[in-house]
C-alpha positions as CSV (number, residue, x, y, z in Angstrom):
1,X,23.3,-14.5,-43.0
2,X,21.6,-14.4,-40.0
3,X,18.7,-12.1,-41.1
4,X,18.4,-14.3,-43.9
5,X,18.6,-17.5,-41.3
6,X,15.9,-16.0,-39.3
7,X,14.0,-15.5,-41.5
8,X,13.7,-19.0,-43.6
9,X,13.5,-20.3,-40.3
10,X,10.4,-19.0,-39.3
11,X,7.0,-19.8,-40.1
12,X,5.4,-18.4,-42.8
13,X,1.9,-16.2,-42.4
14,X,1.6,-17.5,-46.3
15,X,2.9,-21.0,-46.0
16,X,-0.5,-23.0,-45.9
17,X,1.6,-26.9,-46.5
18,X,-0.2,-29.0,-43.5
19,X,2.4,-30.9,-41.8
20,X,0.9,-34.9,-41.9
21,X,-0.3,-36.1,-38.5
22,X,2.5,-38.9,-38.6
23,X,5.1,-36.8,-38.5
24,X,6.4,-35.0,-35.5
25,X,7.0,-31.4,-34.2
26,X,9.5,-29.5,-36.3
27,X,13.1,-30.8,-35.3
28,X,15.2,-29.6,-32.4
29,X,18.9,-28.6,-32.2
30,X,21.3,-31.3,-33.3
31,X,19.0,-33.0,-35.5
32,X,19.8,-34.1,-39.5
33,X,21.7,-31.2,-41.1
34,X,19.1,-30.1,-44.0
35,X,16.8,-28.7,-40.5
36,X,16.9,-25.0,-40.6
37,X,18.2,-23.2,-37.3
38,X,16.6,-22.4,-34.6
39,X,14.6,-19.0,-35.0
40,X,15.4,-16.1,-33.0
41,X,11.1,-15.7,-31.5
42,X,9.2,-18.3,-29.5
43,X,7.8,-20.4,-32.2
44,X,3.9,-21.8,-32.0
45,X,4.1,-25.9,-30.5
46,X,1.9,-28.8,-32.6
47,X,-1.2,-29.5,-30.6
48,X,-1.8,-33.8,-29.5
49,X,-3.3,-34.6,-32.8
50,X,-7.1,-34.8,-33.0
51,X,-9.8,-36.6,-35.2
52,X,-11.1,-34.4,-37.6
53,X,-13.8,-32.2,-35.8
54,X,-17.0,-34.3,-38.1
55,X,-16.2,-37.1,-36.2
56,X,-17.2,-35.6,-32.9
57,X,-21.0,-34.0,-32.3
58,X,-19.2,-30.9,-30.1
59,X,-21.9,-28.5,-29.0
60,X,-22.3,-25.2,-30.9
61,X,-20.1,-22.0,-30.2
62,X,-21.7,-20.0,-27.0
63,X,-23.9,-16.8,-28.8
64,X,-21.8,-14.4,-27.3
65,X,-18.8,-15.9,-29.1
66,X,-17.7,-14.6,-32.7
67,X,-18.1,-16.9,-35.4
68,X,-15.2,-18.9,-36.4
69,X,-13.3,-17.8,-39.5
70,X,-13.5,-20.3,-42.2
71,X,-12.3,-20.6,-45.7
72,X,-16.1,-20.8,-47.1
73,X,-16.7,-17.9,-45.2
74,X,-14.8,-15.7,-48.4
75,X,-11.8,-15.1,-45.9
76,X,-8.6,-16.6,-46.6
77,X,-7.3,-18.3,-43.0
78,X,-3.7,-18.6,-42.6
79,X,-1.8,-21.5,-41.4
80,X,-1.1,-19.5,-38.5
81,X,-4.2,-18.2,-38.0
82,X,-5.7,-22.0,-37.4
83,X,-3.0,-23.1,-35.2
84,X,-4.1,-20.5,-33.0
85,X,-7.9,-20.8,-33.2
86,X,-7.7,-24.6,-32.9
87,X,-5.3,-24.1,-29.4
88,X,-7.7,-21.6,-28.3
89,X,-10.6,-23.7,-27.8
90,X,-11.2,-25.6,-25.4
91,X,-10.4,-30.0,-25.6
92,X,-13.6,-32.4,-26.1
93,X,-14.4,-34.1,-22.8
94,X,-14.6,-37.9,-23.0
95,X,-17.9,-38.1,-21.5
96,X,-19.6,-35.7,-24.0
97,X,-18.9,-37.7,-26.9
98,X,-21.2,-40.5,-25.0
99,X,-24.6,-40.6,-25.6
100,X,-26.4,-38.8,-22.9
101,X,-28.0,-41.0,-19.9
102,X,-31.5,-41.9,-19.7
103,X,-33.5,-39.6,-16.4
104,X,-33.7,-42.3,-13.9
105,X,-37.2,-41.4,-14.1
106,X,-40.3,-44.9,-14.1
107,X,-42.5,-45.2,-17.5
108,X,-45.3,-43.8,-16.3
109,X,-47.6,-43.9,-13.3
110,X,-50.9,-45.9,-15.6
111,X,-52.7,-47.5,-12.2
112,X,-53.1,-47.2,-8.4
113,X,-51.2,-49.2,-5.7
114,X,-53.7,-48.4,-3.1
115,X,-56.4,-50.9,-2.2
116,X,-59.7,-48.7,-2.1
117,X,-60.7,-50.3,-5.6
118,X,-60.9,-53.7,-4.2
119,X,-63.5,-56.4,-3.9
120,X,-64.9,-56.2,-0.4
121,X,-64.3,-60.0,0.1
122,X,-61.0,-59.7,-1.2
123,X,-60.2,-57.0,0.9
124,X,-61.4,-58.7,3.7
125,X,-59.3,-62.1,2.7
126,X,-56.1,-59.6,2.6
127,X,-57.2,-58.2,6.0
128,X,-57.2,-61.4,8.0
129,X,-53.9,-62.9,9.2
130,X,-53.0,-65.8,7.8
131,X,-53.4,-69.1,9.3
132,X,-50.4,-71.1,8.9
133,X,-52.1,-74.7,9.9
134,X,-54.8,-74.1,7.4
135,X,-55.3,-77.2,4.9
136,X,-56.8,-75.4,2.4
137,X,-53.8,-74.2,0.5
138,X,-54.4,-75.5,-2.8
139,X,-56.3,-72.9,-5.6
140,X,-59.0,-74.6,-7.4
141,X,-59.9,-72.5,-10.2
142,X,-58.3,-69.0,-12.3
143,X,-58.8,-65.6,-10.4
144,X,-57.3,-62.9,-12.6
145,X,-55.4,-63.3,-15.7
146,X,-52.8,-60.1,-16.5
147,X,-51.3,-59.4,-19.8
148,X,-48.6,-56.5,-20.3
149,X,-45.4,-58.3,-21.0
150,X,-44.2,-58.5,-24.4
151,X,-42.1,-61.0,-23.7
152,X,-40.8,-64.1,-21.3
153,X,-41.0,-63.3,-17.4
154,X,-38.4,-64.6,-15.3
155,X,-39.8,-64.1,-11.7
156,X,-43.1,-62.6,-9.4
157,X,-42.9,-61.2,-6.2
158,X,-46.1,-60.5,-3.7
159,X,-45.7,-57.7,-1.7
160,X,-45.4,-58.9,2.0
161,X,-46.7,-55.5,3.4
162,X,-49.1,-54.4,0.5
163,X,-50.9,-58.0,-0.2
164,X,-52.8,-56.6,-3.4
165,X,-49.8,-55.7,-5.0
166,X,-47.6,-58.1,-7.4
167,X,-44.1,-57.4,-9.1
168,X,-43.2,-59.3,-12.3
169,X,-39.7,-59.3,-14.1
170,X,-39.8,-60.0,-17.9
171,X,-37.1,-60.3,-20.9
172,X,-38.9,-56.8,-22.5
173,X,-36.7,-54.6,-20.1
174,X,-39.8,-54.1,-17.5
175,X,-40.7,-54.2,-14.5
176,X,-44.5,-54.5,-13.9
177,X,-46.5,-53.7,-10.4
178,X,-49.7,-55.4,-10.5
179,X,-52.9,-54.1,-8.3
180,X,-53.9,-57.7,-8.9
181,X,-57.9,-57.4,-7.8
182,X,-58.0,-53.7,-8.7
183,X,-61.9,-53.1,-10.4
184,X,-60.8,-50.2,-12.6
185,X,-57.0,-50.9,-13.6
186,X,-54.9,-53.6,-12.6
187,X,-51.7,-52.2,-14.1
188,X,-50.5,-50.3,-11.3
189,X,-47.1,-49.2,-12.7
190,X,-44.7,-50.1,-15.7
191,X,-40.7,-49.5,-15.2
192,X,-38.3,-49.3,-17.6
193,X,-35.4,-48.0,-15.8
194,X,-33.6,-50.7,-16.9
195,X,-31.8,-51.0,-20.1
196,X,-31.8,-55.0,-21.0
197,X,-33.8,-57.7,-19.8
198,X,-35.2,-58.0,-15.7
199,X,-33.8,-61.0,-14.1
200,X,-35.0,-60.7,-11.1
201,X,-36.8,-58.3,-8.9
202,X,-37.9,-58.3,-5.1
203,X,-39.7,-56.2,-2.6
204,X,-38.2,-54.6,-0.1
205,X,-38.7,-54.7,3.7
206,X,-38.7,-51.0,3.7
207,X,-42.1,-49.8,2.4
208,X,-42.8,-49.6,-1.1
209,X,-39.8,-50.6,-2.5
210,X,-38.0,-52.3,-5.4
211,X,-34.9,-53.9,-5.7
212,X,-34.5,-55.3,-9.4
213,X,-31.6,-56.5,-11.2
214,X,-30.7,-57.6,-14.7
215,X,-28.5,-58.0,-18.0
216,X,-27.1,-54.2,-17.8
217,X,-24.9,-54.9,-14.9
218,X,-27.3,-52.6,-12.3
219,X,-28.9,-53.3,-9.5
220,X,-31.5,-50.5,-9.1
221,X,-33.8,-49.9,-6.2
222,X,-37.2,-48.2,-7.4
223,X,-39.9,-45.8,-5.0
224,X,-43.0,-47.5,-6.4
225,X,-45.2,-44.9,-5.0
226,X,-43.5,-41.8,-6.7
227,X,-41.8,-43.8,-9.6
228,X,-38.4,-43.2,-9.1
229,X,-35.4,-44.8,-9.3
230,X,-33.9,-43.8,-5.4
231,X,-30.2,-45.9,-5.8
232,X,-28.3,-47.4,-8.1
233,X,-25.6,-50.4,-7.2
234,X,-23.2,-51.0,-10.0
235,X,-21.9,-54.7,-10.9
236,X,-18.9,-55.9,-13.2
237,X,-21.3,-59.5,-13.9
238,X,-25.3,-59.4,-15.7
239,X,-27.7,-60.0,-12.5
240,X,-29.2,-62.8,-12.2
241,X,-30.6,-62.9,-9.2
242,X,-31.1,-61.5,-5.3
243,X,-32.4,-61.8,-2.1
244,X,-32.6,-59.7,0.8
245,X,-31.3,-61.4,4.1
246,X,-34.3,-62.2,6.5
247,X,-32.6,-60.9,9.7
248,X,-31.5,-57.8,8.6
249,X,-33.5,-56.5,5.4
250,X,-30.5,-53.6,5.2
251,X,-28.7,-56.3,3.4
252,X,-29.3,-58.0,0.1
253,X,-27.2,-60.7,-1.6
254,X,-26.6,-60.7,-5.5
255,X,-25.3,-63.0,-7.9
256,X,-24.4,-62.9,-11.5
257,X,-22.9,-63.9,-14.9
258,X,-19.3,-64.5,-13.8
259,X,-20.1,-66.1,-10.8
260,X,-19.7,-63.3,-8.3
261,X,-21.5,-63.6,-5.0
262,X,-21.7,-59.8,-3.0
263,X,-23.6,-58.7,0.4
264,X,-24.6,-55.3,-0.3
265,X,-25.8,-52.8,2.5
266,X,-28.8,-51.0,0.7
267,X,-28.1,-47.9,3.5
268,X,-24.6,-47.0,2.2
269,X,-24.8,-49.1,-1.3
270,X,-21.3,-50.9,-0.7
271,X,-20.2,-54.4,-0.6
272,X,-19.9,-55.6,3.1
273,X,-18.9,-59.2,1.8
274,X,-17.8,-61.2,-0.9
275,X,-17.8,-65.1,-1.5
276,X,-15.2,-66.6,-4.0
277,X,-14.8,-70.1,-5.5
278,X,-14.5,-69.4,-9.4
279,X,-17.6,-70.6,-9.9
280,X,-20.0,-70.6,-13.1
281,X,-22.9,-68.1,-13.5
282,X,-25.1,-68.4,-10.5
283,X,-28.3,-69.7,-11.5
284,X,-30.2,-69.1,-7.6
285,X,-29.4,-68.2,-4.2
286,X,-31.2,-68.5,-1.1
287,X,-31.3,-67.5,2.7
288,X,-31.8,-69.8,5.5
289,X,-34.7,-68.3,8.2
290,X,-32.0,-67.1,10.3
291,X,-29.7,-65.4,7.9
292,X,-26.3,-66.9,9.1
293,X,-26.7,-69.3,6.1
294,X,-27.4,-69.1,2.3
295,X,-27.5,-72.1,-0.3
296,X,-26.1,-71.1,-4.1
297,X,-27.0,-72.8,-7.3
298,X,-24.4,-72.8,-10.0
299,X,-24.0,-73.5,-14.0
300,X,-20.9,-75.5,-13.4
301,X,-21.1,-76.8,-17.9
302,X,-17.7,-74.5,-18.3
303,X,-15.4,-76.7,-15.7
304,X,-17.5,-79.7,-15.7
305,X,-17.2,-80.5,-11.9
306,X,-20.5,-81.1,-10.6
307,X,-19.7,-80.8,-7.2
308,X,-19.5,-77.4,-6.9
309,X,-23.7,-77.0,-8.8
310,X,-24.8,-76.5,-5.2
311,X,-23.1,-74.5,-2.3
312,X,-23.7,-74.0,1.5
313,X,-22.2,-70.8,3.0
314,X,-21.5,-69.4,6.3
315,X,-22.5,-65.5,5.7
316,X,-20.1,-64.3,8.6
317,X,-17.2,-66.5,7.8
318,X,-17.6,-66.4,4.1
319,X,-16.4,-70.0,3.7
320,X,-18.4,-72.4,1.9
321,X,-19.7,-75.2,4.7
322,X,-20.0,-78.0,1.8
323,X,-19.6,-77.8,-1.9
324,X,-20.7,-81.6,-2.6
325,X,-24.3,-81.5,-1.5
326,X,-25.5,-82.4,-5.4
327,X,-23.0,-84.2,-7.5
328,X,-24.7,-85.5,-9.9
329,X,-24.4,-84.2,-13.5
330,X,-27.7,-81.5,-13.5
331,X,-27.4,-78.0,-13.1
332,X,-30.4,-76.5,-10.6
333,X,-32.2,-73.9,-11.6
334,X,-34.1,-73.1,-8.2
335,X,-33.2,-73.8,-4.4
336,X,-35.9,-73.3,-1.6
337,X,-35.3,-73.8,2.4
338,X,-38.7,-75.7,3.8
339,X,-40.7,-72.8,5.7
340,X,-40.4,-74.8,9.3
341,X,-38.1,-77.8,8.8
342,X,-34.1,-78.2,9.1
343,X,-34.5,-79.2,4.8
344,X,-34.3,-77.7,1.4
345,X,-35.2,-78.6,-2.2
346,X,-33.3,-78.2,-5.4
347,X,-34.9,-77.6,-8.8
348,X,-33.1,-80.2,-11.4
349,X,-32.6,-79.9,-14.8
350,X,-32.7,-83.8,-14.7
351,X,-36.3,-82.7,-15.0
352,X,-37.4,-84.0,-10.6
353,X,-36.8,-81.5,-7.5
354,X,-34.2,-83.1,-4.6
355,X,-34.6,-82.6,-1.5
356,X,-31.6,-82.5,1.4
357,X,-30.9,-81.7,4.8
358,X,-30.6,-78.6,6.0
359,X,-27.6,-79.8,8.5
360,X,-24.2,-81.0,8.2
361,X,-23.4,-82.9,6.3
362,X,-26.5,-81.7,4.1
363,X,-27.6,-85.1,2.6
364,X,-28.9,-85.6,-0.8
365,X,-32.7,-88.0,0.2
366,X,-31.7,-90.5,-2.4
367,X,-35.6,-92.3,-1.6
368,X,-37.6,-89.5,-2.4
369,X,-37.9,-86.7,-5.2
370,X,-40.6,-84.8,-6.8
371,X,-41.3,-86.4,-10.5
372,X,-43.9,-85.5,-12.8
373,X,-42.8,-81.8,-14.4
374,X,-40.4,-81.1,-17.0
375,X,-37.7,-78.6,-17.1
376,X,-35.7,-79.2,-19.8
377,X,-33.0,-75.9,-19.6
378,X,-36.2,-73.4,-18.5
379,X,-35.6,-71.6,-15.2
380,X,-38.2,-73.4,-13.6
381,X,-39.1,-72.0,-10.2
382,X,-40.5,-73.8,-7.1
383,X,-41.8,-72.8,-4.0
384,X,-43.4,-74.0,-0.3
385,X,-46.8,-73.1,0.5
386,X,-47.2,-71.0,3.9
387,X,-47.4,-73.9,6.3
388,X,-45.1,-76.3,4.5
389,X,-47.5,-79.2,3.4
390,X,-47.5,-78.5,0.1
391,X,-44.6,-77.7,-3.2
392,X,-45.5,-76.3,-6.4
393,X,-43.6,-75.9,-9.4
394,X,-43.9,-74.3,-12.7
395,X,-43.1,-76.7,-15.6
396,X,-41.7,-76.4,-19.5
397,X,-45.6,-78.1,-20.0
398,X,-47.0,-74.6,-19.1
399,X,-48.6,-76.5,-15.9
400,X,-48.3,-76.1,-12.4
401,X,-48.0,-78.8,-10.0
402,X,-48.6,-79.6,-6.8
403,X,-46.8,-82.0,-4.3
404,X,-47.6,-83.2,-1.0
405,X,-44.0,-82.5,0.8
406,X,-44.4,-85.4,3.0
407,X,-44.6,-87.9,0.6
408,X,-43.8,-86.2,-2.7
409,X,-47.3,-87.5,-4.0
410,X,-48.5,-85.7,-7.1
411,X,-51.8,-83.6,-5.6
412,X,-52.8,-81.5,-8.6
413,X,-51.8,-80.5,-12.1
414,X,-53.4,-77.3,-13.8
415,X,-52.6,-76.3,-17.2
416,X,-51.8,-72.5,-17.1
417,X,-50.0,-71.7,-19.5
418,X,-49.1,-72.5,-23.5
419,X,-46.4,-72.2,-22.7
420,X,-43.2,-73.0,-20.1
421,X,-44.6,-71.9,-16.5
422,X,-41.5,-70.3,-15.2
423,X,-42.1,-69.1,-11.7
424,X,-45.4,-70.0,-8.9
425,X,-45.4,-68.0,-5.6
426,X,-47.8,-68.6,-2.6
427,X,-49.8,-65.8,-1.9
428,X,-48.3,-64.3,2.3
429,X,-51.9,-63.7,3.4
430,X,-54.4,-66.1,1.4
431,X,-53.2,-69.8,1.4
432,X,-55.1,-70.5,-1.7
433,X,-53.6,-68.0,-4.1
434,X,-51.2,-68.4,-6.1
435,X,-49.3,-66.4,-8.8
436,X,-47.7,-68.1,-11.5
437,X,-45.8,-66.5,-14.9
438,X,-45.2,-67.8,-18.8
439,X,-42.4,-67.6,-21.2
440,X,-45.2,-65.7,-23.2
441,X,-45.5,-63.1,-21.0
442,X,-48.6,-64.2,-19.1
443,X,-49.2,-63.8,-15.8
């Protein structure tokens, strides 16, 4: 009886019945009384169960390796005989069954981003140091025009240490560098090291740099000259939008989708700080001159509490120093600290730019505001001219204006654009140039 016990009790070299995946391992001792015994040799264990193998793209067998026996091969395969091959090889890693990453590696190099191909007066102009007094600050007529966006741009950026050059942000996953009076090409360089659209992009203090940020949760800082991407900071939250502190450029300030405000240190690519108040998605940030302070602009349409659309924070205490600068019901697309005076301005959806104090208790100027442009849910941009005297602002119209700051007298309208003109940025060296973008993809 035992021979005979032994033997029903073992598996089968002939027995090819394929045990379901619901079920479990052949029973142990003790279990319902119709299990056979317990055999007298060290029986082969179940395997985890895995998908079937078509559902995986595994890699092919190494050369050296025989091929695998197969019923199409002629060759009838035990039960056994598969157990054994399929615990003999090795398990599928996770990360192989993800499609592989894209070579942090820039587009292509189509331009140059030095300045021998310049004008002579132009490179002269760029030359010169600025004078901040000067009163002629306003452009009078179209310089270049730049096409190479396919679709919206969000944001331009000059250069502050290479004048000639120009950065550009756009909804077609780019990001453009413009040699802006370049005689042969003035496509410098096209980026696509991101995977969703560029939110926002800045130049950094350090050379020829990028730091751009958008809807794939990366921050991503780009070597412009050999068209690299150098670092890559990880977020949780979409980008949309950063800015490097002005007294120390080895720290940069992000803000995104869920609301998360983070001080980065580009050196070691860690968080140094973080600033909490469950707010909305952050719609702008800005840096006062000194960098002890920075203003954020919040989409506060989820929890309906306006008081909490604009935000004055201490950076080294991370507490906010007043969340009820801007109460009323309009969410701000844009904040900009005046150049030289204790006063910033707020872009407002209610379609007029505010302007407060730049001190506690950061008063709303309820007797003057900019009028004129429309916004209408577009992420207008604004920003101060060099010495202060003058604001311009894009405008859902596709026209830029132009405000004396003083007075917030309307000084000029151009039409740009068909149009929404999302973003205008004084040029650092020339104080009549300006750069201005379309939801078209114009520049």
């Amino acid at each position: 009886m035992d021979l005979l016990s032994a033997a029903y009790g073992a598996t089968s070299d002939e027995d090819d019945g394929e045990l379901p995946s619901s079920l479990p391992v052949p029973a142990a001792p003790g279990a319902a009384s119709f299990a056979p015994p317990p055999p007298k040799r060290p029986r082969w264990e179940y395997q985890p169960y895995l998908p079937p193998p078509q559902s995986f793209p595994q890699p092919p067998p190494p050369a050296t390796a025989p091929p695998l026996a197969s019923p199409a091969s002629g060759r009838y395969v035990s039960k056994r005989e598969r157990a054994l091959l399929a615990a003999s090889q090795a398990p599928v890693d996770s990360a192989s069954l993800l499609p592989p990453q894209t070579t942090a590696v820039v587009d292509s190099s189509v331009g140059s981003v030095t300045d021998s191909n310049l004008r002579a007066d132009i490179l002269h102009s760029l030359r010169c140091q600025p004078k901040p007094r000067s009163s002629k600050s306003l452009p009078s007529k179209l310089s270049v025009s730049l096409k190479g966006h396919t679709k919206a741009i969000n944001c331009v950026d000059w250069s502050p240490t290479h004048a000639h050059l120009l950065t550009s942000a756009g909804m077609d996953h780019t990001v453009h560098v413009w040699n802006v009076w370049d005689k042969r090409n003035s496509t410098a360089r096209v980026l696509k090291h991101h995977t969703a659209a560029v939110k926002d992009v800045r130049w950094s203090p350090h050379g020829l740099s990028l730091l751009s940020g958008g809807l794939d949760c990366s921050l991503q800082l780009v070597d412009v000259v050999e068209g690299k991407v150098t670092k890559v900071f990880k977020e949780d939250q979409a980008v949309e939008v950063i800015k490097f502190n002005p007294s120390n450029p080895n720290l940069f300030l992000s803000g995104g989708y869920k609301g998360s405000l983070r001080l980065w240190d580009i050196r070691s690519g860690v968080v140094t700080k973080e600033f909490h108040r469950s707010l909305g998605t952050i719609l702008d940030i800005e840096f006062s001159a000194d960098g002890k302070q920075f203003i954020s602009s919040t989409d506060t349409t989820r929890s309906n509490i306006s008081e909490n659309t604009i935000i004055v924070w201490d950076v080294l205490r991370q507490v906010p120093l007043s969340n009820q600068v801007y109460t009323e019901a309009f969410t701000c697309p844009c904040v900009r600290y005046h150049p030289h005076e204790a006063s910033f301005v707020a872009q407002s959806n209610g379609n007029y730019i505010a302007i407060f104090s730049a001190r506690p208790p950061f008063k709303l100027n309820k007797y003057m505001r900019f009028e004129g442009h429309g916004v209408w849910g577009f992420p207008i941009k604004c920003n101060f001219s060099l010495n202060g005297r003058e604001l311009a602002s894009g405008s859902s119209d596709g026209s830029i204006y132009f405000y004396d700051y003083k007075s917030a007298r309307l000084l000029r309208k151009i039409e740009a654009f068909k149009e929404a003109c999302t973003d205008v940025v004084y040029h650092p060296v020339m104080p009549n140039v300006i750069a201005s973008c379309s939801w078209t993809g114009e520049l």
